[in-house]
mmCIF file as gemmi writes it, N, C-alpha and C atoms, coordinates in Angstrom:
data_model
loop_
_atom_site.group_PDB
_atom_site.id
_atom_site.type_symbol
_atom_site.label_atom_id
_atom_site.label_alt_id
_atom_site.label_comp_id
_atom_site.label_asym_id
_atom_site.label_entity_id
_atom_site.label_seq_id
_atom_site.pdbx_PDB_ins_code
_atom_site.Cartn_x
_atom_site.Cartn_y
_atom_site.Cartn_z
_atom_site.occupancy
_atom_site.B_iso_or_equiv
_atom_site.pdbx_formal_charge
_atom_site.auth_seq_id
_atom_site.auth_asym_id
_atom_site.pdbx_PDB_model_num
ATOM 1 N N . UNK Axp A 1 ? -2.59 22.694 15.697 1 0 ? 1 A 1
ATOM 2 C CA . UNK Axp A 1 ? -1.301 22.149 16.05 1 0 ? 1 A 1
ATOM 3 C C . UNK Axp A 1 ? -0.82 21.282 14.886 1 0 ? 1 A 1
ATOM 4 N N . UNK Axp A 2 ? 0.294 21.346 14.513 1 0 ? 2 A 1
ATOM 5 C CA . UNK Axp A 2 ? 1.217 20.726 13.682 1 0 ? 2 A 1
ATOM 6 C C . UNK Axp A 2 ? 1.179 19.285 13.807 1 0 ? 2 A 1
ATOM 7 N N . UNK Axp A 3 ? 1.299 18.368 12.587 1 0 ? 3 A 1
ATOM 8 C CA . UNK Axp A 3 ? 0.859 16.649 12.844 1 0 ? 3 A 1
ATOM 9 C C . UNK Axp A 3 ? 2.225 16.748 13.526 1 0 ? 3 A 1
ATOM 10 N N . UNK Axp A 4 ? 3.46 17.183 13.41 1 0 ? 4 A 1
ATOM 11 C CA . UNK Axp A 4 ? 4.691 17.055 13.956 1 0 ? 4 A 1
ATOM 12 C C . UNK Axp A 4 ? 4.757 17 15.587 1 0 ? 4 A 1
ATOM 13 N N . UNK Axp A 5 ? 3.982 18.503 15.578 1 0 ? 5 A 1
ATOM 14 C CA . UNK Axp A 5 ? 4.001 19.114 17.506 1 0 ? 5 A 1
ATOM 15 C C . UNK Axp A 5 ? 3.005 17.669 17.801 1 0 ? 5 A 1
ATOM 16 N N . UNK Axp A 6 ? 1.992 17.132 17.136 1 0 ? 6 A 1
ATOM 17 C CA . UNK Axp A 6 ? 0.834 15.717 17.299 1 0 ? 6 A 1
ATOM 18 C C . UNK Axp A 6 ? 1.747 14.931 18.031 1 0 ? 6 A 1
ATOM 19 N N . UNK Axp A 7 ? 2.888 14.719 17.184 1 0 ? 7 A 1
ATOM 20 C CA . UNK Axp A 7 ? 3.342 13.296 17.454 1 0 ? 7 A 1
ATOM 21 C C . UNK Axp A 7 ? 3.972 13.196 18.462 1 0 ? 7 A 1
ATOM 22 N N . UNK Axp A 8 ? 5.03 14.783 18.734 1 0 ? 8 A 1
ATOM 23 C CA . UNK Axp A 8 ? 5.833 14.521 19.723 1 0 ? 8 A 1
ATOM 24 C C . UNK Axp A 8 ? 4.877 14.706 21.149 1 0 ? 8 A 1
ATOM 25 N N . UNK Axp A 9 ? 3.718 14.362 21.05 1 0 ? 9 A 1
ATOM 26 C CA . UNK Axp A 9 ? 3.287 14.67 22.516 1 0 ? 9 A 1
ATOM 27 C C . UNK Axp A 9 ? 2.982 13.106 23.321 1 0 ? 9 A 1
ATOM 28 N N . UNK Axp A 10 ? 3.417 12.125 22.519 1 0 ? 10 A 1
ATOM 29 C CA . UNK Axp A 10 ? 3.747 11.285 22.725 1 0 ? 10 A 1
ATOM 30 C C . UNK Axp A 10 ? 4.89 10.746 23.577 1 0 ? 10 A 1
ATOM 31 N N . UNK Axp A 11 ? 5.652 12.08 23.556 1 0 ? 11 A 1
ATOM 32 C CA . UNK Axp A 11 ? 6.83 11.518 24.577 1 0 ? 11 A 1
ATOM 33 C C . UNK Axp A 11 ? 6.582 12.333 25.975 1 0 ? 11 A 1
ATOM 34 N N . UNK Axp A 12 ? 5.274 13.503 25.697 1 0 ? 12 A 1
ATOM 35 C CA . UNK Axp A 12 ? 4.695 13.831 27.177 1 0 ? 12 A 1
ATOM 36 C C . UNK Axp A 12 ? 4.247 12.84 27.789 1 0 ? 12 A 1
ATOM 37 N N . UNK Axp A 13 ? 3.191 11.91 26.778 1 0 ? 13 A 1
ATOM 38 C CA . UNK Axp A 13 ? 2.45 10.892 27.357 1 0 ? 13 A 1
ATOM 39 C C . UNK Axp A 13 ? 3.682 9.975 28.15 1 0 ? 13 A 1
ATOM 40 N N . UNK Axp A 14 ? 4.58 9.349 27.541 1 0 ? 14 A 1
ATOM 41 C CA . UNK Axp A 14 ? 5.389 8.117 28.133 1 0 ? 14 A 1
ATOM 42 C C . UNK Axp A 14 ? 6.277 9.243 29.244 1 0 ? 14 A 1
ATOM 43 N N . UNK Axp A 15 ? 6.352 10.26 29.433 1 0 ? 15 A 1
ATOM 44 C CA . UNK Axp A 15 ? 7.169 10.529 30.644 1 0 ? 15 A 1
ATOM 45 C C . UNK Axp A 15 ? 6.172 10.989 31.851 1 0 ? 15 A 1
ATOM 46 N N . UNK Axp A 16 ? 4.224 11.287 31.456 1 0 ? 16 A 1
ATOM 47 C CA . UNK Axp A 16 ? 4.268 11.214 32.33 1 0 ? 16 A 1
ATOM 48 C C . UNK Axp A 16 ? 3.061 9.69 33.075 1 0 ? 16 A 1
ATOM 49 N N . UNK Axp A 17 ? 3.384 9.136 32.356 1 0 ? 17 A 1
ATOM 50 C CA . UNK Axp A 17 ? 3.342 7.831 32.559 1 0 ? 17 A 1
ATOM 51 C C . UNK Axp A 17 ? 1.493 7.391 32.041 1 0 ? 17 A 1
ATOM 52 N N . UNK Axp A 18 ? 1.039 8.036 31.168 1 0 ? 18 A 1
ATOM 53 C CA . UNK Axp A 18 ? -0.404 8.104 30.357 1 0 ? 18 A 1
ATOM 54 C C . UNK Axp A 18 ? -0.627 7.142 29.282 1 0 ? 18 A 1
ATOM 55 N N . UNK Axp A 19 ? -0.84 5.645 29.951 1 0 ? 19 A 1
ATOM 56 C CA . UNK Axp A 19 ? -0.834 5.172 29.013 1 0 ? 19 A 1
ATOM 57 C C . UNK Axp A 19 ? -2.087 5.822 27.887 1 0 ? 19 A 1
ATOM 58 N N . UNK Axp A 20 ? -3.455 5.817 28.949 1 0 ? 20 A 1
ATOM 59 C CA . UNK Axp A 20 ? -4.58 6.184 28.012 1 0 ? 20 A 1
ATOM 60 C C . UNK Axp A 20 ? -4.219 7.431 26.656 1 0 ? 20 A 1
ATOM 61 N N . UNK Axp A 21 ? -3.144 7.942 27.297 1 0 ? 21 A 1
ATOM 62 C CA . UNK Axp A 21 ? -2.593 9.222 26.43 1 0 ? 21 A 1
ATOM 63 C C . UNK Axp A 21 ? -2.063 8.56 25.237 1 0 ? 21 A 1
ATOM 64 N N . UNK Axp A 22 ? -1.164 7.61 25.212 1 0 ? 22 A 1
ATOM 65 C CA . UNK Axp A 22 ? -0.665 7.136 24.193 1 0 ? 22 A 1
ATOM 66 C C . UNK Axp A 22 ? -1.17 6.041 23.454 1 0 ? 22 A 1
ATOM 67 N N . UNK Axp A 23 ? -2.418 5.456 23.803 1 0 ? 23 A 1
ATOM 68 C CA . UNK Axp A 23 ? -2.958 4.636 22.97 1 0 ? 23 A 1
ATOM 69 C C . UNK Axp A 23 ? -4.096 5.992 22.16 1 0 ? 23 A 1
ATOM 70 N N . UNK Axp A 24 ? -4.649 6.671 22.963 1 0 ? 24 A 1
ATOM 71 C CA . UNK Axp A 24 ? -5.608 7.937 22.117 1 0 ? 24 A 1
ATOM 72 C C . UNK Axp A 24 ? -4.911 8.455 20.991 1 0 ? 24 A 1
ATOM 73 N N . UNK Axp A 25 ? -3.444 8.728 20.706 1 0 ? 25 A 1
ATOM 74 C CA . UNK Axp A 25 ? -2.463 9.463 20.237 1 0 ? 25 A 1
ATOM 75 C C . UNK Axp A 25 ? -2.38 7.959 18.763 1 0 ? 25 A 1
ATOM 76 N N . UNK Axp A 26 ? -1.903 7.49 19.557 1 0 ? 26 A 1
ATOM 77 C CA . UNK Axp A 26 ? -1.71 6.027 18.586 1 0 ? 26 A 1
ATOM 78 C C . UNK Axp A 26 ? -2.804 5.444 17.312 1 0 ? 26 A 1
ATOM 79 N N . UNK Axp A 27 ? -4.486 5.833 18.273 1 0 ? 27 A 1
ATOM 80 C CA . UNK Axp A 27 ? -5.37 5.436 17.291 1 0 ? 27 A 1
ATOM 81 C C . UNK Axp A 27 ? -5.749 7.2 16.493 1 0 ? 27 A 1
ATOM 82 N N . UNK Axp A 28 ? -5.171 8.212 16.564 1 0 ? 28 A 1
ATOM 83 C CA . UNK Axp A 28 ? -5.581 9.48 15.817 1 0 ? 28 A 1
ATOM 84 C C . UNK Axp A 28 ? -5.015 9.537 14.718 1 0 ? 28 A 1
ATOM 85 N N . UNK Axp A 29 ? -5.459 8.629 13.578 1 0 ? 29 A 1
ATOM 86 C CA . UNK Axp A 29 ? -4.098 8.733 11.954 1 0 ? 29 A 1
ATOM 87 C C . UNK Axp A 29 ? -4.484 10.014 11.298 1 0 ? 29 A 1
ATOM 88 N N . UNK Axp A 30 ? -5.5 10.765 11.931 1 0 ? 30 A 1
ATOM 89 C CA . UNK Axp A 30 ? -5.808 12.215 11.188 1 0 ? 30 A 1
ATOM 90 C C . UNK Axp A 30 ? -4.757 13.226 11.414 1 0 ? 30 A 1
ATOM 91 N N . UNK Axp A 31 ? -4.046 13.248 12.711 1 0 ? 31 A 1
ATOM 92 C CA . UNK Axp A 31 ? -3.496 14.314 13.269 1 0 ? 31 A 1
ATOM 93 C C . UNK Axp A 31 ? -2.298 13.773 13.599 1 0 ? 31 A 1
ATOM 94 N N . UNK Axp A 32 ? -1.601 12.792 13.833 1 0 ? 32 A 1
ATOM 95 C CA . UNK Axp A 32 ? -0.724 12.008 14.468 1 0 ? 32 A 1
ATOM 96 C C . UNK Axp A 32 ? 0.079 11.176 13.39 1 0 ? 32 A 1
ATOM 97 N N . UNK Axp A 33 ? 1.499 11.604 12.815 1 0 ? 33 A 1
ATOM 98 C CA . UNK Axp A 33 ? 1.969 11.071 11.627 1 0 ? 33 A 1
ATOM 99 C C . UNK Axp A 33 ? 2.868 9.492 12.192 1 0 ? 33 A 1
ATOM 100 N N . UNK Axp A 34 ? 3.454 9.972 13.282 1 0 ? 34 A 1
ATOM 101 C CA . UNK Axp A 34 ? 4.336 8.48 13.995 1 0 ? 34 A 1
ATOM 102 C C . UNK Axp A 34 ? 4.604 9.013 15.566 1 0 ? 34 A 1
ATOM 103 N N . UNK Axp A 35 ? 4.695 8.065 16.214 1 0 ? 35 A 1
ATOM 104 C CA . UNK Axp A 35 ? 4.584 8.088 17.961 1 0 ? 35 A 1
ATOM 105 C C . UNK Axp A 35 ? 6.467 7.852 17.582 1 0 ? 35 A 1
ATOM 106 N N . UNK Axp A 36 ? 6.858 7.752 17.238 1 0 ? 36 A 1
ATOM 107 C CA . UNK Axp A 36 ? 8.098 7.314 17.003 1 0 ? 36 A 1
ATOM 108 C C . UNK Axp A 36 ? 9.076 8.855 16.495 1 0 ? 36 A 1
ATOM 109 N N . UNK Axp A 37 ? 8.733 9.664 16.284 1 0 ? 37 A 1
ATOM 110 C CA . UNK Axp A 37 ? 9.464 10.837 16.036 1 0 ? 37 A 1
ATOM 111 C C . UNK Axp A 37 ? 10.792 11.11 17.431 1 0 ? 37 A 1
ATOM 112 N N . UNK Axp A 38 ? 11.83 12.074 16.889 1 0 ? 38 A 1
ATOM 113 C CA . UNK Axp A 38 ? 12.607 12.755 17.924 1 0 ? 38 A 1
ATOM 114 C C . UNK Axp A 38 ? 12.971 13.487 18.469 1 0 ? 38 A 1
ATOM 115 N N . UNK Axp A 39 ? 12.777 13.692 19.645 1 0 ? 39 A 1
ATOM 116 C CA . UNK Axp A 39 ? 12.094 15.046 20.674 1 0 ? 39 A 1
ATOM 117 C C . UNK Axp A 39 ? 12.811 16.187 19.953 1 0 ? 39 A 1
ATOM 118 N N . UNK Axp A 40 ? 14.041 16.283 19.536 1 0 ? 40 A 1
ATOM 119 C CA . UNK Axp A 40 ? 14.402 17.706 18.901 1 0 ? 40 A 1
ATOM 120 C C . UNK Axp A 40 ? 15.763 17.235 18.215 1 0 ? 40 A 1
ATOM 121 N N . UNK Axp A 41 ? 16.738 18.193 17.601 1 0 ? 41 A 1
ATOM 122 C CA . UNK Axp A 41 ? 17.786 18.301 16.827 1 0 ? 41 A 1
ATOM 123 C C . UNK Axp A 41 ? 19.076 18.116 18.1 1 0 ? 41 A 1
ATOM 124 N N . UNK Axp A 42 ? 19.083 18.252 19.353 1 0 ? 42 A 1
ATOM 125 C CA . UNK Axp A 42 ? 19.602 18.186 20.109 1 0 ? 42 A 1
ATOM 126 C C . UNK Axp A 42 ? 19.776 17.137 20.56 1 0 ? 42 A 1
ATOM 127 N N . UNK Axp A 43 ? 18.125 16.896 21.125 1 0 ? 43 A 1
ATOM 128 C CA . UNK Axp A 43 ? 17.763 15.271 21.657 1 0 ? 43 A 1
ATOM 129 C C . UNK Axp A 43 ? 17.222 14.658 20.908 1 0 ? 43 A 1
ATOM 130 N N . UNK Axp A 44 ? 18.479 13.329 20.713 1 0 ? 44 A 1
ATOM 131 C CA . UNK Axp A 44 ? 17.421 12.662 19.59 1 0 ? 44 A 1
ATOM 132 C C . UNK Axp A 44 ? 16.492 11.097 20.269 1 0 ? 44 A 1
ATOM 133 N N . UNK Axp A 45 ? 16.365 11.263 21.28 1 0 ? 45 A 1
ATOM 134 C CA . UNK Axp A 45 ? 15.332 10.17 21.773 1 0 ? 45 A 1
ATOM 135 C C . UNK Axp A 45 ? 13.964 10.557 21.682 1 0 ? 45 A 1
ATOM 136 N N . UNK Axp A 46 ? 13.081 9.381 21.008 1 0 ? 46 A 1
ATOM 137 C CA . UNK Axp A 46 ? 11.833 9.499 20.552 1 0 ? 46 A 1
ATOM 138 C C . UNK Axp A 46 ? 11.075 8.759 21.943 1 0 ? 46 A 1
ATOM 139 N N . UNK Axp A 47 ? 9.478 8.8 21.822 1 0 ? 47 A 1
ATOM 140 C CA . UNK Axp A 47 ? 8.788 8.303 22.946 1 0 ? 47 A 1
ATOM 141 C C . UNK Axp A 47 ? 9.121 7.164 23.216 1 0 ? 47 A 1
ATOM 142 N N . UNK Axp A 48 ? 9.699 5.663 22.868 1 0 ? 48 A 1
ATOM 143 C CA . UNK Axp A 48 ? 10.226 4.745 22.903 1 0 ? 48 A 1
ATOM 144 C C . UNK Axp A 48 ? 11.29 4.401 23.17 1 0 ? 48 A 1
ATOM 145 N N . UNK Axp A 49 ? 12.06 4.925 23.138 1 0 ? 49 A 1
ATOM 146 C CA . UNK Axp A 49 ? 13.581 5.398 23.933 1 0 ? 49 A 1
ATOM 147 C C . UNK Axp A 49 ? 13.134 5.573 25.74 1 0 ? 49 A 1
ATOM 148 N N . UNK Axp A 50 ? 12.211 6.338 25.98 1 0 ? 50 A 1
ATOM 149 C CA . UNK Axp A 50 ? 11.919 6.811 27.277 1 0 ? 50 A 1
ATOM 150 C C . UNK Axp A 50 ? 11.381 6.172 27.65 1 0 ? 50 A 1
ATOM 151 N N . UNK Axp A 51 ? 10.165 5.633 27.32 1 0 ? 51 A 1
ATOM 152 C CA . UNK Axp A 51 ? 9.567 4.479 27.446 1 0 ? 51 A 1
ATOM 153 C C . UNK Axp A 51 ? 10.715 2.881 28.119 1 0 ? 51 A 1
ATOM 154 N N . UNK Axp A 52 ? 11.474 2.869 27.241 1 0 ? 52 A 1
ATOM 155 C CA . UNK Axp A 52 ? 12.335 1.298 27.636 1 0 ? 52 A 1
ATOM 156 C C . UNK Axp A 52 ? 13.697 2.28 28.338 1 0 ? 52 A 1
ATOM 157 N N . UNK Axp A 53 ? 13.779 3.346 28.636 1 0 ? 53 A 1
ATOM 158 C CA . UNK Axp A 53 ? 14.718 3.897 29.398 1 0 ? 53 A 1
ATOM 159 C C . UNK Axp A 53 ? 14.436 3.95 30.739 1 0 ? 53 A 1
ATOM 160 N N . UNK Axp A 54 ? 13.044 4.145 31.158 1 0 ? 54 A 1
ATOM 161 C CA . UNK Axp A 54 ? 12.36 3.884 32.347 1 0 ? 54 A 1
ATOM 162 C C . UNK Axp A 54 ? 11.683 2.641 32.593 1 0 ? 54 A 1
ATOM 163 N N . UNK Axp A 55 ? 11.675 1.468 31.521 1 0 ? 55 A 1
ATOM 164 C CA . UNK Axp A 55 ? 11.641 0.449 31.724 1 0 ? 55 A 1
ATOM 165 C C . UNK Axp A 55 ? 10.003 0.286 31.594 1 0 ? 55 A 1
ATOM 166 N N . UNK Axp A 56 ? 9.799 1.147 30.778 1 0 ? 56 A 1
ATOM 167 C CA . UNK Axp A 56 ? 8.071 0.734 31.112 1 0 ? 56 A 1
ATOM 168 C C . UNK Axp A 56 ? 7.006 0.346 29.782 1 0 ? 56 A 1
ATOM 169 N N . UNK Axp A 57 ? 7.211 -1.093 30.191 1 0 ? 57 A 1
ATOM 170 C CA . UNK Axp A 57 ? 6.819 -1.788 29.202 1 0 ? 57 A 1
ATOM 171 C C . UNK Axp A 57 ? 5.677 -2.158 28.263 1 0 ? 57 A 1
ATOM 172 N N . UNK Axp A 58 ? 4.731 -1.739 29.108 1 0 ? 58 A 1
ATOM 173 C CA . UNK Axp A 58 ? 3.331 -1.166 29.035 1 0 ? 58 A 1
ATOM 174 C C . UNK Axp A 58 ? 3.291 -0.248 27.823 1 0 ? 58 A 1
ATOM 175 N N . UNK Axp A 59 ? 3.862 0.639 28.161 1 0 ? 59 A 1
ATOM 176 C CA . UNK Axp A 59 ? 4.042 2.53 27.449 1 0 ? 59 A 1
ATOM 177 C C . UNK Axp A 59 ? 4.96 1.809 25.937 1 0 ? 59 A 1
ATOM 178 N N . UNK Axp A 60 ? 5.531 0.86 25.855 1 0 ? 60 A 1
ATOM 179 C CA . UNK Axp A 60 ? 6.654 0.543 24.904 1 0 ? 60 A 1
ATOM 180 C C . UNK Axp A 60 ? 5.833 -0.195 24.083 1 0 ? 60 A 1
ATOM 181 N N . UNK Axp A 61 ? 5.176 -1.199 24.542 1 0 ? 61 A 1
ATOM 182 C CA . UNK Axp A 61 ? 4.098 -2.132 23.713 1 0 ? 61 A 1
ATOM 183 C C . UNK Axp A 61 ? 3.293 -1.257 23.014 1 0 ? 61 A 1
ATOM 184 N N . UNK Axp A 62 ? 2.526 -0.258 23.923 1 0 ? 62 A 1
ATOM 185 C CA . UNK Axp A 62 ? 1.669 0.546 22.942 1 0 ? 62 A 1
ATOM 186 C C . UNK Axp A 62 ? 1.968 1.117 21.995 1 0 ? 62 A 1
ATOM 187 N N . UNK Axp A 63 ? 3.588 1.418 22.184 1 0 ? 63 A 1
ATOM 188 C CA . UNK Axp A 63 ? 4.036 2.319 21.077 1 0 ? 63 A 1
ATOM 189 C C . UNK Axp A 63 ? 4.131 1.312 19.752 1 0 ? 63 A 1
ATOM 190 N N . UNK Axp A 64 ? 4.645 0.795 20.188 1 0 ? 64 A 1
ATOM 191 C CA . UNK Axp A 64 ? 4.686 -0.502 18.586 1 0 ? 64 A 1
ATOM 192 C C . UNK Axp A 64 ? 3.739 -1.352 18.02 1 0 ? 64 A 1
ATOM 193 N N . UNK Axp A 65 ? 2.948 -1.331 19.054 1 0 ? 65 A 1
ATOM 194 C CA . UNK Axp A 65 ? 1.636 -2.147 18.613 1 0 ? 65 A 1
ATOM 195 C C . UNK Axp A 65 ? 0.576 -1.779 17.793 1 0 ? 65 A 1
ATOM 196 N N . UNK Axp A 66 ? -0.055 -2.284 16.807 1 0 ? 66 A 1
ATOM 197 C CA . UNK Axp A 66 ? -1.067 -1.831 15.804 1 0 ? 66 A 1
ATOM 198 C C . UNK Axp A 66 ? -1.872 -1.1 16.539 1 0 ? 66 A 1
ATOM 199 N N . UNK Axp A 67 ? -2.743 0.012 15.798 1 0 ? 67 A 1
ATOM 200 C CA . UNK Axp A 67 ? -3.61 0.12 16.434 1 0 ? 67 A 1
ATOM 201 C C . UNK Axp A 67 ? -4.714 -0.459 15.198 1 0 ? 67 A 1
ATOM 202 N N . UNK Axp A 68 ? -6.346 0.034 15.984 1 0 ? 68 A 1
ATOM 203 C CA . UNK Axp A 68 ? -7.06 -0.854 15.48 1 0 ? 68 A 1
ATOM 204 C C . UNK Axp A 68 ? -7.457 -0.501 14.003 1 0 ? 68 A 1
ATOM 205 N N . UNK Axp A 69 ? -7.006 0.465 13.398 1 0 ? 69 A 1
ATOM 206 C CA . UNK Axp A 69 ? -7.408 0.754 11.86 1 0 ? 69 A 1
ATOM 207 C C . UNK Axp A 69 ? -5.591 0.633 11.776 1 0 ? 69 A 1
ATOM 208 N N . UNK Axp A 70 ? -5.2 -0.404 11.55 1 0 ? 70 A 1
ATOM 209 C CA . UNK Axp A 70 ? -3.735 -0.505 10.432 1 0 ? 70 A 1
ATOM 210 C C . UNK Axp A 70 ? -3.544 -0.645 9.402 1 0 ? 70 A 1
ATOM 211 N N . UNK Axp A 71 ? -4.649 -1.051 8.466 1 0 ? 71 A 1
ATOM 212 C CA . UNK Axp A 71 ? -4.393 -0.552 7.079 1 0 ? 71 A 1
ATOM 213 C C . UNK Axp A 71 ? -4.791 0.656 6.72 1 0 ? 71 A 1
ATOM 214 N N . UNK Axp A 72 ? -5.321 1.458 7.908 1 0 ? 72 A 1
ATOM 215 C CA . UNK Axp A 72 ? -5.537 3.184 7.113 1 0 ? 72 A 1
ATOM 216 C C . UNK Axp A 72 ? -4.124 3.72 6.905 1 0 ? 72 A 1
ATOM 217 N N . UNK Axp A 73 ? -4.23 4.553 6.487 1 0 ? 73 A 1
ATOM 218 C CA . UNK Axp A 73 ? -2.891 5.476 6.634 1 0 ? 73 A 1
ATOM 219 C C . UNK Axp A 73 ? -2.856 6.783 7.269 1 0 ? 73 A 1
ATOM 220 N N . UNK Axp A 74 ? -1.536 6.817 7.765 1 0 ? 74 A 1
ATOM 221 C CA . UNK Axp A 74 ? -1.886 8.195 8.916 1 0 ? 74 A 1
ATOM 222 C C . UNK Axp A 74 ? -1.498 9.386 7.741 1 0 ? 74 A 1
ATOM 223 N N . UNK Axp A 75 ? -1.476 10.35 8.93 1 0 ? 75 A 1
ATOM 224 C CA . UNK Axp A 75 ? -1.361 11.859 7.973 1 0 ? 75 A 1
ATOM 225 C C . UNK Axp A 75 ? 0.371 11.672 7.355 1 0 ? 75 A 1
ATOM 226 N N . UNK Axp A 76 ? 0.232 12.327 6.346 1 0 ? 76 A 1
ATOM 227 C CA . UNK Axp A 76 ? 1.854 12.476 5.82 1 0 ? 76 A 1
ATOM 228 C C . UNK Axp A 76 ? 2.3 13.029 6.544 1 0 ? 76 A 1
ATOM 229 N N . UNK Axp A 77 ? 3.473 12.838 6.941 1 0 ? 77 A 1
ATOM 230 C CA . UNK Axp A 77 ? 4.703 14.04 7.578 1 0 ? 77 A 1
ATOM 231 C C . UNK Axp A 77 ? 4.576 15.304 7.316 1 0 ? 77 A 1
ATOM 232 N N . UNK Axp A 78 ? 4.571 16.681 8.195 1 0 ? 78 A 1
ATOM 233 C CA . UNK Axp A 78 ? 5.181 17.804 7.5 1 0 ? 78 A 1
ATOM 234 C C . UNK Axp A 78 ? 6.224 18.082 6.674 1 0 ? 78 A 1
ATOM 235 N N . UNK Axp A 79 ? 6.577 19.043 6.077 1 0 ? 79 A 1
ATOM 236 C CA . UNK Axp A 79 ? 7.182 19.418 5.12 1 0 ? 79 A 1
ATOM 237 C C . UNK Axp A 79 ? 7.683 20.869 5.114 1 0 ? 79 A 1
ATOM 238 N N . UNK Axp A 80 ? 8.911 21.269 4.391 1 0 ? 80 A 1
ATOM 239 C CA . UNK Axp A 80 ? 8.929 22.73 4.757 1 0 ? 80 A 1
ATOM 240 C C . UNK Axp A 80 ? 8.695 23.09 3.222 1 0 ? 80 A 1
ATOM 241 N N . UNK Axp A 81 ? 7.996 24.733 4.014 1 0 ? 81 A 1
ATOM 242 C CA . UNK Axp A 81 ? 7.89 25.073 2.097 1 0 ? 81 A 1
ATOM 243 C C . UNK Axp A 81 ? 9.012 25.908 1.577 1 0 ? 81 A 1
């Protein structure tokens, strides 16, 4: 799976209400480029949007909050060739 398809499964996690999903997602910098991406070209709300759209503050903290390796660096973004 694509670090891209990685990230956006982050906005599965916050809709279906996983936090454990989105802190697992949060600490993976191998596979997982930003929890912050936007669901598509159509829709542009990212997991954090949905998160404080349903008011759930829990799911919103995790998204912004360090995780516990923050000076690693996650995977680069995809790219097209």
């Amino acid at each position: 799976m694509s670090t891209l398809v990685q990230s956006k499964l982050a906005i599965r996690e916050v809709l279906k209400g996983n936090l454990k999903g989105i802190k697992e997602l949060r600490d993976d910098r191998e596979k997982v480029h930003s929890l912050l991406v936007e669901r598509s070209v159509a829709e542009d709300m990212s997991a954090l949007d949905y998160a404080l759209k349903a008011n759930d503050i829990k799911a919103a903290r995790l998204l912004v909050a360090p995780d516990e390796e923050g000076d690693k660096p996650r995977v680069e973004q995809p790219t097209c060739r």
